[in-house]
N, C-alpha and C positions, 0 to 999 in steps of 0.2 A: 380578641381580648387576651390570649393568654401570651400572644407576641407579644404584647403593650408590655404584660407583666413582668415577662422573660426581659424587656428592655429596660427597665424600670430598676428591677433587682441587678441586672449586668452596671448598668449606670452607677448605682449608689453602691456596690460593691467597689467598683475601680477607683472611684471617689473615694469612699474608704482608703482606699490599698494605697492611693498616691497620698492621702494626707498620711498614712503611716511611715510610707516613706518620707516624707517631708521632716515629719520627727525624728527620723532615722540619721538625718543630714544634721541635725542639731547637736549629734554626738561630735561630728566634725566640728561646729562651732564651739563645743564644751573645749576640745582638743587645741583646738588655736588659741582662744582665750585664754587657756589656764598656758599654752607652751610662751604665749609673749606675753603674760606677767609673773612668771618666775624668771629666774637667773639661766645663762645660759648653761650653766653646767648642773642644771637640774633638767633639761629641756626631754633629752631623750625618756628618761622613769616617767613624765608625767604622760608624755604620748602612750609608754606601753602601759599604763596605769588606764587611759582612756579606750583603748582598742581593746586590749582585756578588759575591763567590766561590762561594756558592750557585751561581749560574747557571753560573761558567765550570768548576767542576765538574762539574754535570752535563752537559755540552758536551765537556769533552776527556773524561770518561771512556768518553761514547761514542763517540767517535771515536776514540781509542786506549788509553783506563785498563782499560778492559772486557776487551779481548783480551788485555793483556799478564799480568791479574790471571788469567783463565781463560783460556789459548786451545785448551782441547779444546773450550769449548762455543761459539765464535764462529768464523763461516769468516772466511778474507779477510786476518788478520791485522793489525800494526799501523796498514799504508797501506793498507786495505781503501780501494774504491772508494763512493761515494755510495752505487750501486746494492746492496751488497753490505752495507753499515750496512742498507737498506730491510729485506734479507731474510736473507741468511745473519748479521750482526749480532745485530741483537736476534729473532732466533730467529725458527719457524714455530708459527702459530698453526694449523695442520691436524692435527696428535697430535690423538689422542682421550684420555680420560684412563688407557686401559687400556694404551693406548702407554706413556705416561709414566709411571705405575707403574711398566709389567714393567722398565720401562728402569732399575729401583732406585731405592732409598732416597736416595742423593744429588741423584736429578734427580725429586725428587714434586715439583716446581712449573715453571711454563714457564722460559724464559731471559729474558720478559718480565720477569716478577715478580722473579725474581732480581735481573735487571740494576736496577730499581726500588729494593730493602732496600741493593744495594751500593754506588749512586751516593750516597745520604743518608749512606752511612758514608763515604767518601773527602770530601765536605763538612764532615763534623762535626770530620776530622783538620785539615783548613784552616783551618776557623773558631778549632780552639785556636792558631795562628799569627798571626790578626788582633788578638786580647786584647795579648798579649804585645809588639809593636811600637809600639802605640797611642800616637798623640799626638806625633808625631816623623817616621814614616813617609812617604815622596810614595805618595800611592795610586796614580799607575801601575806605579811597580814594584811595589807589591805584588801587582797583577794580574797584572804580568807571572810573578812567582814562583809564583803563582797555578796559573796553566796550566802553568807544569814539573812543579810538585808533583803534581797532580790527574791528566796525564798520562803521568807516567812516573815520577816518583820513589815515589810511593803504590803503587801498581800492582804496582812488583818486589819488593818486601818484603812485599806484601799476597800476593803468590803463592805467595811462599817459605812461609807459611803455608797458606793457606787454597785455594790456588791445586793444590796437588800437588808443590810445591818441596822444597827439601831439609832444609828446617827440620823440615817433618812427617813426612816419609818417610826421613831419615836420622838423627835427634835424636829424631824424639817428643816436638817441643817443641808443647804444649797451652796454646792460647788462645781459648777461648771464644767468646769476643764483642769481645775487642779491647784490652785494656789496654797489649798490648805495640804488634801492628796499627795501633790509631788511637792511641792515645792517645799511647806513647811517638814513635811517630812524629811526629806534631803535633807534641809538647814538645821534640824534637831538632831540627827543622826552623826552629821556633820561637828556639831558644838557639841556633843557625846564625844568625840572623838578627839577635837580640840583640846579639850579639857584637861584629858586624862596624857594627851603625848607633851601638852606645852608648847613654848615659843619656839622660835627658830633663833639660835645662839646669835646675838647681839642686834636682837630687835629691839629689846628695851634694856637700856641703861639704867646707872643707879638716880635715885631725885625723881623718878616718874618720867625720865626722857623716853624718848620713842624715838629709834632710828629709823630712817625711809629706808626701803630695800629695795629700788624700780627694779622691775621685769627687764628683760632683754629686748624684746621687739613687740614694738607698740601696734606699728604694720599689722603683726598676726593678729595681735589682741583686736584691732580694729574691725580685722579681717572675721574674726572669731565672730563675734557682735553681729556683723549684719548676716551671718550664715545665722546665728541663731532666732534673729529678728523676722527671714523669711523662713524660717524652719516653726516658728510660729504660728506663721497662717494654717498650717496641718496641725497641729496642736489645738488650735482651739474651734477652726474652722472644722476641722475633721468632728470634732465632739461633737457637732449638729448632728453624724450620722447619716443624714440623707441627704439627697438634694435633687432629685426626682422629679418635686410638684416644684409649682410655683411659691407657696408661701415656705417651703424648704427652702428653695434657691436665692430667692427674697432675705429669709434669714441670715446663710452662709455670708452675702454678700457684705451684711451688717456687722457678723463679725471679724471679716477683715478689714473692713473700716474702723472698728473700732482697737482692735489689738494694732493697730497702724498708727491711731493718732495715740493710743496710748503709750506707746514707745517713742512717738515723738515727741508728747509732752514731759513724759520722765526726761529723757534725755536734755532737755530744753530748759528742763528749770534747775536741774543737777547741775548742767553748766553755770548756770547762772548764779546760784548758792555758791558753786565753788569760786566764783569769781570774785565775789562780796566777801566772801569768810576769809578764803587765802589770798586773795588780791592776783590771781592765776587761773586761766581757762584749763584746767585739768581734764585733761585727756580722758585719763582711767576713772576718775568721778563720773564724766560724760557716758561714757559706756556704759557702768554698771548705772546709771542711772536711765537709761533707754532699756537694759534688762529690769530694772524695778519697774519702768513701767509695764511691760509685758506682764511680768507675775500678777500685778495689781489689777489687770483687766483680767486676768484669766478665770477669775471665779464668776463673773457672768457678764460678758462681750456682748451679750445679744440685747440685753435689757437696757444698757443708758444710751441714748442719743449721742455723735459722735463728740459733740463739743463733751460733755460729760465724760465719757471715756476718756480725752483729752486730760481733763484737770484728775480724774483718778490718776492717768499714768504721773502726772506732777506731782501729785501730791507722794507718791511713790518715790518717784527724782529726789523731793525734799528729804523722805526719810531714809533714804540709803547714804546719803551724805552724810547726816546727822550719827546714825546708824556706824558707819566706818568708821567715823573719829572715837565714839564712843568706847565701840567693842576695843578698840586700842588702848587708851583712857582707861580700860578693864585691863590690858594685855591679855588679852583672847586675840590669837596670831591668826590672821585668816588673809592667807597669804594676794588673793582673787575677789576676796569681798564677799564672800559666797552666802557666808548666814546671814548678812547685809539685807543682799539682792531676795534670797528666797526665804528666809524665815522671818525678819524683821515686818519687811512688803509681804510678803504671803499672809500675815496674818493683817494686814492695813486691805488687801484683796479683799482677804473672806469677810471683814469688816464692811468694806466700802459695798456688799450685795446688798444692804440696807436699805443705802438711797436709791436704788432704782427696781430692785425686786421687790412688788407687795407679798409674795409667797415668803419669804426669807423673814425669819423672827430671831432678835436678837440674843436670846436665851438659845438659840438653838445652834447662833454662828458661833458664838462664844463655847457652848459646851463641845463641837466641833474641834474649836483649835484647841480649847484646852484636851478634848480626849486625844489628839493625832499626837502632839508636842509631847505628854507624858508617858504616853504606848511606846512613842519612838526613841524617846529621848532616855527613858530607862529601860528598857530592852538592850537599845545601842551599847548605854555605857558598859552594861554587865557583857555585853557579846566583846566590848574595847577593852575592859579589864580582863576575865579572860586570857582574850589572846595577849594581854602584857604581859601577864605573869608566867604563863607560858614560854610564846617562842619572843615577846618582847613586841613593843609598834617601833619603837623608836632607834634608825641606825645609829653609829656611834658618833663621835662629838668629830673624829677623824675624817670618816665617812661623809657627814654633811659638809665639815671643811672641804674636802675635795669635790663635791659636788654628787650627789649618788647618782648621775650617769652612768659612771666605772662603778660604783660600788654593787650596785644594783642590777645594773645592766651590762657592764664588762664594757661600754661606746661610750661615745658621743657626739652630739646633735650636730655640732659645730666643729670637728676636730682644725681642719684647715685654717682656725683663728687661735689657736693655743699656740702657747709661746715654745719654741725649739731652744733644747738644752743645748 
């Protein structure tokens, strides 16, 4: 029996650890996406923008995101000492697996592993806030914003959920895998931040014009997309936790079926919107419209049948289309689509639990997005202002003309295609 056990626990551990990896690879697709829909001479800042938040992510979560998100399972608290991140931190590796069973179905994996699937998810919420500044941005402050977010601002609204807060134990507000969590958090943080830096110099004209600004390569951005569309299946798949028994593995199965056809229904009717509206198969509409459908399944994949997941992700497609022209229409400059993709759809996700979870009450989805949206979204701005008034968000008018590759980074992505004096 206790070999079964010891295989049981080894199983749903590495299962863990690979779908954590699998989110880990969605940084790579944040990174493509955002570097082939900016300009080339922004290309290098946004890659060092994406590799750095990764890292300072995983760094303050473990030193404060981690406990503040869970703190029955970490000793020590938010100023826990070095010694006490070694051990009581990220947990003990002496449980046997028969410990950690009897211990219940919420803790069948170590605090290792845990802390590993939840760090990848407070990155992927940062990384939708790098898209979105793009090209405008001093990449210190954003670092600096970086470690608020990743540290304490993700972390409280991540608990109020998933954490034992009040959102789950007083509302019964059901989020899956994150569309309200990560996603609308990112997109609020993100429109925090929009806000307060503004457009990128000659997006909008006088009369209410809107200049188009394409991206440089559409390749990446494509490339981007389907890295993030398999770095999904560890995203939502991983969120079952286990997969062990039978009606575990039964479940997994269903929800990558369903964050499958949901990204292919977003994507499928986004094109087709954009084909009606602008009379053009828009590429970059088609993309972020295969990411709205991902967001839109992610707050519960396992509950609707696959055709239903289907017309979720569409109905998703629909409104990130809708959603882009709009936010511009605003002049709110979101260079990638981002508070589109995950705040717009994030909140049409934690919506659409409705129709296929009987547990899910609408009082409680609603009080959900509105408490994440207001946490995050004024938190952010005060963390945005701030650092404005301080060391500034925004490089100079010079600066962005030249592209902040050089200004920012001293390179560039592409030099071999710059024009020789």
């Amino acid at each position: 029996m206790e070999d079964i056990l010891n295989l049981r626990y080894a199983l749903d551990t590495f299962y863990f650890l690979v779908s954590g990896a699998l989110v880990m690879w969605m940084a790579a697709g944040f990174a493509m996406l955002e570097a082939g829909l900016v300009r080339s001479k922004n290309t290098a800042e946004i890659l060092t923008k994406n590799v750095g938040l990764y890292s300072i992510a995983c760094i303050m979560f473990m030193l404060s995101g981690y406990t503040i998100m869970y703190p029955g399972d970490f000793a020590g608290g938010v100023f826990a000492s070095l010694s006490t991140l070694g051990s009581g931190l990220l947990g003990s590796s002496d449980n046997t697996a028969a410990d950690v069973i009897a211990s219940g179905g919420d803790t069948y994996y170590s605090n290792l592993s845990d802390f590993f699937f939840q760090v990848v998810f407070v990155a992927t919420a940062m990384s939708i806030v790098s898209g979105a500044v793009a090209e405008r941005m001093k990449l210190w402050s954003f670092f600096i914003f970086a470690v608020v977010l990743t540290a304490v601002i993700y972390p409280v609204q991540g608990f109020w959920n998933w954490g034992g807060g009040f959102l789950t134990e007083d509302f019964g507000y059901f989020d899956f895998a994150g569309s309200g969590t990560v996603h609308l958090c990112g997109a609020a943080a993100a429109l925090a931040g929009v806000i307060l830096l503004g457009a990128r110099k000659g997006k909008y004209g006088k009369n209410g014009q809107i200049n188009a600004i394409p991206g440089a390569n559409l390749p990446l951005a494509a490339l981007g997309t389907l890295i993030l569309w398999l770095g999904w299946f560890g995203f939502n798949g991983g969120s079952e936790l286990k997969v062990s028994d039978v009606g575990e593995a039964n479940a997994v199965a269903l929800v990558f079926v369903n964050t499958n056809m949901a990204a292919a229904g977003g994507l499928v009717f986004a094109l087709l919107l954009s084909r009606l509206w602008f009379g053009k198969a828009d590429l970059t509409m088609a993309l972020n419209g295969a990411l709205a459908g991902l967001v839109a399944i992610t707050a519960d994949p396992l509950s609707p049948a696959p055709l239903s997941a289907t017309m979720i992700g569409a109905v998703g497609g629909l409104l990130v289309v809708g959603s882009i022209v709009m936010l511009d229409k605003l002049r709110i400059d979101d260079p990638v689509g981002a508070i589109s993709v995950h705040g717009v759809v994030g909140i049409w996700g934690v919506l659409a639990v409705l129709f296929n979870n009987g547990e899910a009450t609408f009082v409680g989805q609603v009080v959900g997005i509105a408490a994440i949206f207001f946490w995050t979204f004024t938190a952010s701005f005060v963390v945005w202002f701030i650092i404005k008034k301080t060391l500034g968000i925004r490089v100079s008018e010079e600066e962005e003309y030249e592209g902040v590759d050089l200004g920012e980074c001293g390179l560039e992505a592409y030099p071999e295609f710059t024009t020789a004096e």
